[in-house]
N, C-alpha and C positions, 0 to 999 in steps of 0.2 A: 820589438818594434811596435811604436803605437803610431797610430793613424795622425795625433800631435806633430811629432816627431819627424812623420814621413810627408805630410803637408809642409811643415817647416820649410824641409830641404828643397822642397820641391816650388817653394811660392817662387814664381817672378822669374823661371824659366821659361823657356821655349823652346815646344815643339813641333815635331811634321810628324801625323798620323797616316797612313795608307787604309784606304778602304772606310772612310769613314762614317759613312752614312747609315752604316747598320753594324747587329753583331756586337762583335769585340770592338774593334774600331770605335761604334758610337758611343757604348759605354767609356770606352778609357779617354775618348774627348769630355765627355761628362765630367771622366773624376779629375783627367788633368785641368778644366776650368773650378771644380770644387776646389782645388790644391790649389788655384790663384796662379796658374799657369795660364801663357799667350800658346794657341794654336792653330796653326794652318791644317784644315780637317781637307784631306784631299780625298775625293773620289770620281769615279765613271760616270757615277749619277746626277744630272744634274740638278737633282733637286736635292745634293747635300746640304746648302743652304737652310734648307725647310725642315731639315733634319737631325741637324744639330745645333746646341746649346745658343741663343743667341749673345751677343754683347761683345764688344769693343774687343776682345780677349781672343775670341776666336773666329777668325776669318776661314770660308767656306772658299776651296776650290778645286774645281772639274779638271780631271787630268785621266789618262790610261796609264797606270803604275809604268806599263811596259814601252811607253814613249818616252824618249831619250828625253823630249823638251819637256815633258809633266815633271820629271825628276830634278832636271834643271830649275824649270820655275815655282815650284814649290819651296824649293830650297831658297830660292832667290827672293820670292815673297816675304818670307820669314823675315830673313836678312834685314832685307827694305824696310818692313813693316815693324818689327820689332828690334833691330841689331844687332843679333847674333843667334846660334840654331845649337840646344843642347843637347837634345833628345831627338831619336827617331825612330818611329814604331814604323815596321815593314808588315804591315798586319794584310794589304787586300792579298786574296786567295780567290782560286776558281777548282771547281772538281768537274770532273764527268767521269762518269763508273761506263767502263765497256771492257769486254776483254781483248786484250790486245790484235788481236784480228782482228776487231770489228773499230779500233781506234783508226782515225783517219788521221792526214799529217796535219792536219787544223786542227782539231784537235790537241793535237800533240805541241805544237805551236803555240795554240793558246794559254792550254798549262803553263808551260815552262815560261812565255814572257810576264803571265802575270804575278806567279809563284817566285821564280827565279830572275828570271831577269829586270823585271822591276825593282823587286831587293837589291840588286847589284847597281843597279843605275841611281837611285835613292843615297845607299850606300857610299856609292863614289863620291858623288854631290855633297854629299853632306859631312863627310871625312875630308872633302876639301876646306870646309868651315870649319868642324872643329879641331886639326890638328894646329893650323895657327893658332887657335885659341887656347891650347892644350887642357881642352875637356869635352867632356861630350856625353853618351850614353847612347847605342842602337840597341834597339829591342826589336829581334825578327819573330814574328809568330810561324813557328813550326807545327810536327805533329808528331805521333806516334808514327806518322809511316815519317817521320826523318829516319828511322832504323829497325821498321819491321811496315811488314803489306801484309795484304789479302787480293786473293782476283778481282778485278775488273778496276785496281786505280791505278797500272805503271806507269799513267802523264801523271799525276797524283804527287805517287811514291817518289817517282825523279825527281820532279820537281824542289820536293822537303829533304831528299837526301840532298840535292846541289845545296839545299839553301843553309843545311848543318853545315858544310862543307867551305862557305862561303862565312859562315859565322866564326869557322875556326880561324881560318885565314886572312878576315880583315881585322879579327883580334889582335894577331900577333902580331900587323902592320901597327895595330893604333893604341897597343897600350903604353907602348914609351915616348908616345904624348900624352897621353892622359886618356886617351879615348877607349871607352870599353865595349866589347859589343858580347851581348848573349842572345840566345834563342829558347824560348818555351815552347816544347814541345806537348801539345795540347791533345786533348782525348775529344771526345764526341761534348758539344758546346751546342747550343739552340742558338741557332743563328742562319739567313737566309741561302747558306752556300748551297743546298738543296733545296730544289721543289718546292718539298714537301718537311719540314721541321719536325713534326712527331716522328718521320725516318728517324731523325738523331736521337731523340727523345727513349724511341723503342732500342737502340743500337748501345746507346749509353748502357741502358739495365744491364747490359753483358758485361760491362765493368767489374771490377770486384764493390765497387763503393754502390754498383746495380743504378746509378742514374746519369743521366750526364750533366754538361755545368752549366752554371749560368754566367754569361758575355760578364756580368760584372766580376765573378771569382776571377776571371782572367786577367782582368782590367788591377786587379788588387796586387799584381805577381810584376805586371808592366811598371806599375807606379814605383815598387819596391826595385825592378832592377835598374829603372829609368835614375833612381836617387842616388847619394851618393852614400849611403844607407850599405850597399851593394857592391862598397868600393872593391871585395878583393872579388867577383867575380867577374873572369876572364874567361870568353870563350866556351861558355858551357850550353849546353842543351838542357833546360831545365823539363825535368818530366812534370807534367801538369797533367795528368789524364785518370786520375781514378783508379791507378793500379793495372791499366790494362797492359802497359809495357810489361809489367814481371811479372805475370799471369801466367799457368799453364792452361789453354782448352782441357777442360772436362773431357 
């Protein structure tokens, strides 16, 4: 695969990004306006505008992943604005590290709508565009807790296990339209879902690769399954993390 190649496929599509304004999200609006891609860059913040890539190409809008109408009208803008929605990155995420005692049900609420139930609400919306159309591509950004934790993340780890879970199952609805959907499961990335970003930074070195990634490596793995580059992958969890999934602790 050369970046030629993956640009090709990719010019003169369009996408919906979640969480866009920073992180993964920002970069992979970057590289899908570099590929000559239209996108709807959605996020909480409202100064994604200010945040992402300017120009005709990509239109900035404010939505909670986890509101039924953010899902609906981002999907809808596209449509309007561009004619039709091929891609869609399920990227916004939220953590809080407590131990499950000390987790409250807001908390636990908040995880899973913005984790999970945005993704599904995204998902639906947007699976009602491209199965008429019969194509599409969903990219959910997952993690290594889609299928291993550590104390203090079970709103976290739910969350990415629903969202594996949800990746398998609207695969198998939508690939006998054409529609594919996978999930990358991500390792420690510098990006603002913490505080404090050197956490991830110091957290990564435990990796076997001993760093963590940068928002664009990620952004390189979206593009690739966003294309059609990517045709026979159905339903997978792609590991992206540095080796910490098949690691054993020292």
């Amino acid at each position: 695969m050369t970046g030629d190649h993956l640009g090709h496929d990719l010019r003169g599509k369009v996408a919906v990004v979640t969480g866009a304004a920073s992180g993964i999200g920002r970069a992979t609006v970057g590289l899908f306006a570099d590929y000559g891609m239209a996108v709807v860059a959605e996020d909480i913040n409202p100064g994604v505008g200010d945040l992402v890539p300017e120009g005709d190409s990509v239109i900035p809008y404010v939505g909670d992943v986890g509101d039924e109408g953010a899902a609906v009208g981002a999907v809808q803008l596209a449509v309007e604005r561009f004619g039709r929605l091929d891609v869609l990155v399920n990227n916004a995420g939220i953590i809080v590290n407590k131990p499950v005692v000390e987790t409250s049900l807001d908390d636990w609420n908040r995880i899973i709508a913005t984790n999970a139930t945005g993704a599904f609400l995204h998902t639906r919306e947007a699976m009602k565009v491209m199965i008429p159309q019969s194509a599409g591509s969903i990219v959910n950004i997952g993690s290594y807790a889609c299928f291993q934790s550590f104390p203090t993340i079970s709103a976290y780890a739910a969350s990415k296990g629903a969202l594996a879970q949800l990746t398998r199952t609207a695969a198998l609805e939508g690939v006998e339209h054409g529609v594919r959907v996978n999930a990358i499961g991500v390792g420690d990335v510098v990006t603002n879902i913490l505080d404090d970003p050197d956490a991830l930074v110091e957290h990564g070195k435990g990796a076997p690769i001993c760093r963590a990634a940068d928002p664009v490596e990620i952004a390189h793995l979206i593009a690739f399954l966003a294309s059609g580059l990517a045709s026979y992958a159905v339903g997978a969890v792609w590991m992206y993390d540095g080796g910490m999934s098949v690691a054993v602790p020292n």
